[in-house]
C-alpha positions in Angstrom: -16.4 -3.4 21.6 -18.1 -0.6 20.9 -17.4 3.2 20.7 -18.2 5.2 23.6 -20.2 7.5 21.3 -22.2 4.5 19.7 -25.0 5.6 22.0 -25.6 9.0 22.5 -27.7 9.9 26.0 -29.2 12.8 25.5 -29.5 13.7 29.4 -28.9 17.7 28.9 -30.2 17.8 25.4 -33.5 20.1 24.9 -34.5 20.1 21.0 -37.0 22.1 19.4 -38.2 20.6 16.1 -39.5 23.4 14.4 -37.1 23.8 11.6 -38.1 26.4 9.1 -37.0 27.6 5.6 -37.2 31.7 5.0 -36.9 32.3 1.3 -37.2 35.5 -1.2 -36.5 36.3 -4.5 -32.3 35.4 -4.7 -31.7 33.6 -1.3 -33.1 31.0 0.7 -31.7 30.7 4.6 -31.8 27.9 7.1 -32.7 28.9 10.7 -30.9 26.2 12.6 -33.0 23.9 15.4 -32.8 25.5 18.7 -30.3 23.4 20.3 -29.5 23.6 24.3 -26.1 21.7 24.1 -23.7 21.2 21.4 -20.7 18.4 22.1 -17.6 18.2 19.8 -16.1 14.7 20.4 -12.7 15.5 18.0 -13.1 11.5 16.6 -10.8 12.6 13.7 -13.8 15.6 12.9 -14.6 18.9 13.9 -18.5 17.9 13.8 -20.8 18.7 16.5 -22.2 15.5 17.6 -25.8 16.6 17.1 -25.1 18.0 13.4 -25.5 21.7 14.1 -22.1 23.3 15.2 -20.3 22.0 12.9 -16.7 23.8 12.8 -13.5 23.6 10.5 -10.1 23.5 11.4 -7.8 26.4 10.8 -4.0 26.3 10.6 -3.3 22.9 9.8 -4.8 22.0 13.6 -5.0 18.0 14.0 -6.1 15.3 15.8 -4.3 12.6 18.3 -5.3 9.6 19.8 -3.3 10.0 22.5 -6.8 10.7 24.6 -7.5 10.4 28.5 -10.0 6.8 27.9 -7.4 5.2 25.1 -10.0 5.2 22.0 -11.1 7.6 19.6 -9.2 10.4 18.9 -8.8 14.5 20.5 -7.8 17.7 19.3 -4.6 18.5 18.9 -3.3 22.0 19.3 0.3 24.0 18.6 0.3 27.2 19.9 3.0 28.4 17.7 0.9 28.8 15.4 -2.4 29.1 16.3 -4.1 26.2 15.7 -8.3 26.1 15.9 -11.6 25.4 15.2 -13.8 28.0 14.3 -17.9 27.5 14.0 -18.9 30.4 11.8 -22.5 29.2 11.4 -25.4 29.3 13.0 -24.7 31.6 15.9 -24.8 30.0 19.1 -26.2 32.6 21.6 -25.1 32.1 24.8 -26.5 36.0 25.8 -28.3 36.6 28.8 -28.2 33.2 29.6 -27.1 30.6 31.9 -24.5 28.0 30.2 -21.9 25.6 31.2 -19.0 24.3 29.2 -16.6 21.3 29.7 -14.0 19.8 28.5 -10.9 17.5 29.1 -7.4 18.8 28.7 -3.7 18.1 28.9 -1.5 20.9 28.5 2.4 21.0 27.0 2.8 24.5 28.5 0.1 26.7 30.2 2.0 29.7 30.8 0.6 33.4 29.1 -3.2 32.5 27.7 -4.5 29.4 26.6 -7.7 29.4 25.2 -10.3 26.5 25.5 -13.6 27.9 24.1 -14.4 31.5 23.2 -17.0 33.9 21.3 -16.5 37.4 20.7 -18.7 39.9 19.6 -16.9 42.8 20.6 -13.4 42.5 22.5 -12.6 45.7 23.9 -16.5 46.2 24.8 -17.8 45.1 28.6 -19.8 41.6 28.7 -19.1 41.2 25.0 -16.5 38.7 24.2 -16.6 35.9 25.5 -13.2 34.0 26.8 -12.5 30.7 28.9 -9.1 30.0 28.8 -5.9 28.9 31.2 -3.9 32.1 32.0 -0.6 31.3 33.5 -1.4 27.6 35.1 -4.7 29.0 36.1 -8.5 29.1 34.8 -9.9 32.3 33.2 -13.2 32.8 33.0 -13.6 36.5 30.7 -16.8 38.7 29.7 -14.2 41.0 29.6 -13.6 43.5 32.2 -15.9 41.3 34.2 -13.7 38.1 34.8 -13.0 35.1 37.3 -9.2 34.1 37.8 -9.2 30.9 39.6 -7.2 30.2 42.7 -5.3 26.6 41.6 -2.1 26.5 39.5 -3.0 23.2 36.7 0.4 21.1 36.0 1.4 20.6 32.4 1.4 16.7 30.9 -1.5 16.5 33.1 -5.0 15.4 32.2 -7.9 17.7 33.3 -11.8 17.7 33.2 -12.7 21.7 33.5 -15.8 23.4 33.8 -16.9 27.0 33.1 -20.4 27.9 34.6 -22.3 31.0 34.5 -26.0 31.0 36.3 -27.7 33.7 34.7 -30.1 34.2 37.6 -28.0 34.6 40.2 -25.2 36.6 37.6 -22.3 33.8 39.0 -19.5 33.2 37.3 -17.7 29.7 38.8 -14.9 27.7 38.2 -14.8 23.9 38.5 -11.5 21.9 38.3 -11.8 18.1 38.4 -15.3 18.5 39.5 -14.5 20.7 42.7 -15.3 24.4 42.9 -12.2 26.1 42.4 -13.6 30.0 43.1 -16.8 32.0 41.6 -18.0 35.4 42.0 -20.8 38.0 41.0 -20.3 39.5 37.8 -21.4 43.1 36.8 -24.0 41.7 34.4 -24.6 38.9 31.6 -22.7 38.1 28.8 -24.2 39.7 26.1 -22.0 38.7 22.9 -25.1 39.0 20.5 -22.7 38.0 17.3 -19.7 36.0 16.8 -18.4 32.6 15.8 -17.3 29.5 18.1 -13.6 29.3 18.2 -12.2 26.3 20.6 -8.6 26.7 21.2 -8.0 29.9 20.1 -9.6 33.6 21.3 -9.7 37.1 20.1 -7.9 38.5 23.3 -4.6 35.9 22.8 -2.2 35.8 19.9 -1.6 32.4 20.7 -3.8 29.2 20.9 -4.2 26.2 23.7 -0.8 24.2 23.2 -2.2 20.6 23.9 -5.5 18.2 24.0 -8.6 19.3 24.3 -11.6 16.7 24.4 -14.9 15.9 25.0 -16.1 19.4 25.0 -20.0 20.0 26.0 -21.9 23.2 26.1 -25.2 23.3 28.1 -27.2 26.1 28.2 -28.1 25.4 31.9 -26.0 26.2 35.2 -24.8 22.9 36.2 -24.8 21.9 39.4 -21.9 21.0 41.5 -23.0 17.4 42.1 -23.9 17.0 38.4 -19.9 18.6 37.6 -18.8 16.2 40.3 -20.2 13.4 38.7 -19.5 14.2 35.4 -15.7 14.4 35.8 -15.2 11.8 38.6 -17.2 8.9 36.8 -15.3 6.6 35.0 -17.9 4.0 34.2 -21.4 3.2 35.6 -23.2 -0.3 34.0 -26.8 -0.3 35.3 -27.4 -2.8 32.9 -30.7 -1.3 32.5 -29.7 0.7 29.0 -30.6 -0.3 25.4 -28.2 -3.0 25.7 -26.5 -4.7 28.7 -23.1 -3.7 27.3 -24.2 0.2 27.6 -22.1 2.5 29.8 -24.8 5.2 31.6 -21.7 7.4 32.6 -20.9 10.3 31.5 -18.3 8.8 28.7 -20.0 6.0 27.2 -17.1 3.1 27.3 -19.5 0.7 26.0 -18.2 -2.7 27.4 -18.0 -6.0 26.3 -20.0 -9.1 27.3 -19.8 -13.0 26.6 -21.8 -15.8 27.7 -23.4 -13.8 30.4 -27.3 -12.8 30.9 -29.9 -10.1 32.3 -31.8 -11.5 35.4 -33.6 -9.5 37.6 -31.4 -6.8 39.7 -30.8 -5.1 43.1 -32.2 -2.0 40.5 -34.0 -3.3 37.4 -32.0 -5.9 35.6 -28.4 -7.1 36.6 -26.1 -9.1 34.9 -25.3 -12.9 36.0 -22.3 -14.8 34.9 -22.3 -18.7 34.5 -18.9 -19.4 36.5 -17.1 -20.4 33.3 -14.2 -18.1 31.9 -16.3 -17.2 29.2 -18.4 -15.8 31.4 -17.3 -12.0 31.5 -18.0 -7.8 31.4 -14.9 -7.0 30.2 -14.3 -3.0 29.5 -11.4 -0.7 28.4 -10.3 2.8 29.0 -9.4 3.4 32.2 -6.2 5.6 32.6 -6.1 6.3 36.5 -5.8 2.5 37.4 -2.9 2.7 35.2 -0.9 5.2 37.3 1.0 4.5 40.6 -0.9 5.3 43.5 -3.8 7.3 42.1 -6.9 7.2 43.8 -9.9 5.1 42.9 -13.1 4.0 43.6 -15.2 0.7 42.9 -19.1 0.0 44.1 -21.5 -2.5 43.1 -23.9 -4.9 44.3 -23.3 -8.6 44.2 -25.5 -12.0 44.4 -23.4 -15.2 44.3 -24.9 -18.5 43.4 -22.0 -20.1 44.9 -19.3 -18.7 46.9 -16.3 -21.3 46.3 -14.0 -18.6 45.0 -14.5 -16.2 42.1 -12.9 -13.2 40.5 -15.0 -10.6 40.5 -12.6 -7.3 39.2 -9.2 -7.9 37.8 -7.1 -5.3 36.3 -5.2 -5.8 32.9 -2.4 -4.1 30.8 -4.0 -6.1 28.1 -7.6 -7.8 27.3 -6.0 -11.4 26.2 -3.7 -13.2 29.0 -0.9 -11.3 28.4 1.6 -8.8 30.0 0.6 -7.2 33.4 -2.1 -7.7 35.4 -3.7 -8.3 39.6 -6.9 -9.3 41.1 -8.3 -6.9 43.0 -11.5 -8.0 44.4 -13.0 -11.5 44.6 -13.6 -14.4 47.1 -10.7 -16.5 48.6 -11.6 -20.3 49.1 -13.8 -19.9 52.2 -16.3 -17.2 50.4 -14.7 -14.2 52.3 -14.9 -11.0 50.2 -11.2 -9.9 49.2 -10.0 -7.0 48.3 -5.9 -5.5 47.6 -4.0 -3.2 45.8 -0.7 -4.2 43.3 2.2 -4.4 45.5 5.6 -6.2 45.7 4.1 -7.6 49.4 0.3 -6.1 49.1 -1.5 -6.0 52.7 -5.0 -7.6 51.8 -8.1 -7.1 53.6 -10.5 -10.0 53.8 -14.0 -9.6 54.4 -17.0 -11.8 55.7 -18.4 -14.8 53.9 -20.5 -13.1 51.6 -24.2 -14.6 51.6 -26.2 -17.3 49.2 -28.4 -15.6 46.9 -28.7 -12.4 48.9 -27.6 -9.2 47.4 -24.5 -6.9 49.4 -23.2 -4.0 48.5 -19.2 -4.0 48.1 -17.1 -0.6 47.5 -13.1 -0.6 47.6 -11.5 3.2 47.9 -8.5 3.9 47.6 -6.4 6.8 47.7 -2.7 7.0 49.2 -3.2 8.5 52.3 -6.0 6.4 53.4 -5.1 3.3 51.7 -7.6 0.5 50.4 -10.9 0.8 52.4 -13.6 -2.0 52.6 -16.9 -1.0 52.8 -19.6 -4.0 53.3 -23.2 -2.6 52.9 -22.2 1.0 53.5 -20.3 0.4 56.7 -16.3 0.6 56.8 -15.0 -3.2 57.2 -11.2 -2.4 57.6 -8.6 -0.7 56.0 -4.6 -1.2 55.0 -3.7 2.5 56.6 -1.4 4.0 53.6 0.3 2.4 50.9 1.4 3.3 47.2 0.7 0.9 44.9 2.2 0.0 41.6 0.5 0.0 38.3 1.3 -1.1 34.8 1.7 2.3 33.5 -1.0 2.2 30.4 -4.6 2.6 29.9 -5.9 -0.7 31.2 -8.6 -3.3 30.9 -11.4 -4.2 33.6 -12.2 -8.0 33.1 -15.4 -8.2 35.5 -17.1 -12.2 36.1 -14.1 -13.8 35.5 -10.3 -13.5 34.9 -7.6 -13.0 32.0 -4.4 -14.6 34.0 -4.6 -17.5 36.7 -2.5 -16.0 40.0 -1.6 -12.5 38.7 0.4 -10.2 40.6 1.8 -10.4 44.2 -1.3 -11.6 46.6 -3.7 -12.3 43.9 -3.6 -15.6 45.1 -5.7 -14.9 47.7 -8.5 -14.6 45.9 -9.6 -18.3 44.5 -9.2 -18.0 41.1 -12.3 -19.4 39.6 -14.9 -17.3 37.5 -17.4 -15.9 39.7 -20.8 -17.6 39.0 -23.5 -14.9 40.4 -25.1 -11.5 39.6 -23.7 -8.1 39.5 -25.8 -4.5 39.5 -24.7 -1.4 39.7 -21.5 -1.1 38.9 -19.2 2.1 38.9 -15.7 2.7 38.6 -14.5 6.6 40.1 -11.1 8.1 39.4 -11.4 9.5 43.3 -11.7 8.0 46.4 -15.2 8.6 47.5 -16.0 9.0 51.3 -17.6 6.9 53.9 -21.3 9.2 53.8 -21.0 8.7 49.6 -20.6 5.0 50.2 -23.8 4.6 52.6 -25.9 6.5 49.8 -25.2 3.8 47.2 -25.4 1.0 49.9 -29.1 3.0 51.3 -30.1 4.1 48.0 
């Protein structure tokens, strides 16, 4: 299987090239590339992924790989003694500029300050130092005395994807918390730290550093925009099978899959990927942690072209990647071709579909969140719904085995998807830790 960060997709990533050497009579300095986004992964390193940031861990800070996707590794932070890492060199100027930083994190205790990110040229001067941190359950966004306190208390042991924007153009500061705007405002002016080194998980205007995880942190020295924050902290997965490899995850955290005995052919969007019917037929991908809680909400959208329809597994969820320990169908065809779809229950309610069509390409999406319940959508339009259920879950980070199945009859109602492989094509495939809504679900179906 390969590492999320394998393939790096350089979406936000502007690089100059001119790289030039300043020398005199005793020194010789390096002015660094001009680089629009920086992105510190924490796989056991304090390295910027693109070799320029580079940073160095201060006070004995570590790393975990007790991570939101279940590979790799974070950093690991104990605020008791303010653990760090600092970037000393080169300056990253974020001045007079529109940015946006990211990251994931899980707090032990977010009372008092908790710094994420920070740069600080001057700490008691106006638009000089900068600080994003979580001040008493709540995000903190500091030029300091020109700040944004947002409005929703976080909850500790909890995982997080936060972003800090500030659109230089419009002088807005803005607050994003799983993707959603959580407040903004004007500010008096830019920030204008001209000096000062990266320090993530620690700031000049706290004693005390972030007491957790902190992950996955991106800066992009553009204002995101609130569909492209949306995205990037609701996406799980997305194959489009049109990367560099067939196995290549196009989301926005590159969980690489795996794939055996199963080929491109020509897709709904470019190139899909068709399974042969046999079990060793399979797309078969780890890391996702919301199917493994009770009753959180998730999404699943893709289009489908069946060679046959005489049963087939199409998603089935997994503690494990072999045919061990817990795991449920959750979408596949039941004897008669009908499209099937359920949630893990003692006595699930199931909703069966039409027959799908020979040959012809429909669009599937199951939502589910625990007010509305699972949701069938059949090219865009609403097919029926369970109303609202919880729905257990095996507790872990679990597997997606797509094509074909790990365990014959697994889990309550599984059975009522014929469990065969699949043999037919998939394309465009996502997996969402939300429940997306009916008008999202007619733009994939329409798009």
């Amino acid at each position: 299987m390969f590492n999320r960060r394998d393939v790096i997709i350089k979406i936000y990533i502007n690089i100059s090239q001119t790289f030039s050497l300043v020398a005199n009579a005793t020194t010789t300095s390096t002015v660094a590339p001009t680089v629009t986004t920086a992105y510190w992964g924490f796989d056991s390193n304090a390295n910027d992924m693109y070799g320029v940031y580079n940073g160095a861990l201060v006070n004995g800070a570590t790393y975990s790989n007790t991570t939101y996707f279940g590979y790799g590794s974070n950093l690991q932070l104990n605020a008791s003694i303010n653990q760090s890492i600092v970037v000393s060199s080169p300056f990253l100027n974020l001045s007079y500029t529109s940015f946006t930083v990211e990251a994931w994190i899980y707090g032990y205790s977010l009372t008092g300050d908790n710094a994420i990110f920070s740069q600080c040229e001057c700490s008691t001067c106006q638009d000089q130092c900068l600080s994003l941190i979580i001040r008493n359950y709540k995000m903190y966004m500091g030029f300091t005395l020109d700040d944004l306190i947002g409005l929703t208390s976080l909850s500790i042991n909890t995982w997080y994807h936060i972003a800090y924007v500030y659109d230089n153009t419009a002088q807005t500061q803005s607050l994003y918390l799983q993707g959603v705007l959580d407040t903004s405002r004007t500010s008096s002016d830019s920030y204008q730290g001209q000096n000062g080194s990266i320090v993530i998980g620690s700031s000049a205007l706290s004693t005390s550093s972030f007491n957790g995880f902190i992950d996955n942190l991106k800066v992009t020295t553009t204002a995101k925009s609130a569909s492209q924050l949306l995205y990037d902290a609701s996406v799980v997965v997305y194959f489009s099978f049109d990367g560099s490899t067939l196995s290549q995850d196009m989301g926005p955290n590159q969980m690489n899959g795996t794939i055996s005995n199963a080929a491109a052919v020509t897709g709904k969007v470019g190139q899909a990927l068709a399974f042969t019917g046999a079990l060793s037929s399979y797309l078969q991908i780890y890391g996702f942690y919301q199917l493994g809680q009770p009753s959180k909400a998730f999404s699943i959208v893709m289009w489908v072209y069946p060679y046959s329809i005489n049963g087939g597994v199409l998603v089935q969820v997994s503690q494990y990647s072999n045919a061990t320990g817990w795991c449920y169908s959750l979408m596949g065809l039941n004897y008669l071709g009908q499209i099937t779809m359920l949630v893990y229950d003692s006595n699930p309610p199931i909703i069966v579909g039409p027959i799908l069509s020979v040959r012809t390409w429909t669009h599937l999406a199951l939502t589910y969140s625990s007010t509305d319940g699972v949701r069938m959508y059949i090219n865009g339009v609403l097919f029926g719904t369970t109303g609202a259920i919880p729905w257990g879950s095996s507790g872990v980070i679990d597997w997606l085995s797509i094509g074909s199945y790990v365990v014959n009859f697994c889990g309550p109602g599984s059975g009522s998807i014929y469990p065969t492989p699949f043999l037919g094509a998939i394309d465009e495939f996502y997996v969402y830790r939300r429940e997306l809504n009916a008008s999202e679900i007619v733009s994939f179906a329409n798009g």
